[in-house]
N, C-alpha and C positions, 0 to 999 in steps of 0.2 A: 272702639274696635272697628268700626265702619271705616273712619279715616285710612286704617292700615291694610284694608282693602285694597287703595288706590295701588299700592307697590305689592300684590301679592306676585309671586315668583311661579306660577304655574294656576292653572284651573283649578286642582287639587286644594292648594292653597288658598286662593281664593273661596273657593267652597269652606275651606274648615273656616276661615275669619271670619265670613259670610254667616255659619251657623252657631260658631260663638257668639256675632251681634244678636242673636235669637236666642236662645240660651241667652242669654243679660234681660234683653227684653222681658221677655218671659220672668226672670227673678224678680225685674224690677216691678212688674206689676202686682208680684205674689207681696210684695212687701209693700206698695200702696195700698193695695184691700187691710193688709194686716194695720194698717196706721188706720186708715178707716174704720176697722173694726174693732180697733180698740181707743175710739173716742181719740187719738192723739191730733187726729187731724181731721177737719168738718167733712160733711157730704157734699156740701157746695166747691170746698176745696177740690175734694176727692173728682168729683165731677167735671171739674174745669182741668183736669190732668190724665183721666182715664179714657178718654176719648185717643188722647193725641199715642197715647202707651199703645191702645190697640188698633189703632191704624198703623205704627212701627211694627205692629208683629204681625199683621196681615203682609205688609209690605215685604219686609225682611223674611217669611214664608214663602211667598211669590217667586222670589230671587233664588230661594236654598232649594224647595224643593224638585223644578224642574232644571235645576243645574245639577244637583245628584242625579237625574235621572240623562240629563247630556254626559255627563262623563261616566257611567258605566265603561 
């Protein structure tokens, strides 16, 4: 979703892709814990993938939420 950032058609737009790439982030981490938490995948795994998931949703929060607050 990030990608189609590059060609958004206004701020607006940019904003909604921008918060859908969060919204994903966000899912994909609820669904890592879930693999972790039911044994499907190690802690060690889990570990070496849950760092990088939530530096993306720190990142991609940075970006959304003071750009909602520029285009009031």
């Amino acid at each position: 979703m990030v990608k189609e950032v590059e060609h958004a058609q206004s701020k607006a737009d940019f904003i909604h892709k921008m918060s859908i790439a969060l919204k994903e982030a966000n899912e994909t981490e609820y669904w890592l814990m879930l693999l972790k938490d039911s044994d499907y995948r190690s802690q060690t795994s889990y570990n070496s993938i849950f760092p990088d998931i939530s530096e993306l949703i720190k990142l991609l929060a940075s970006i959304v939420k003071p750009s909602k607050k520029i285009n009031k």
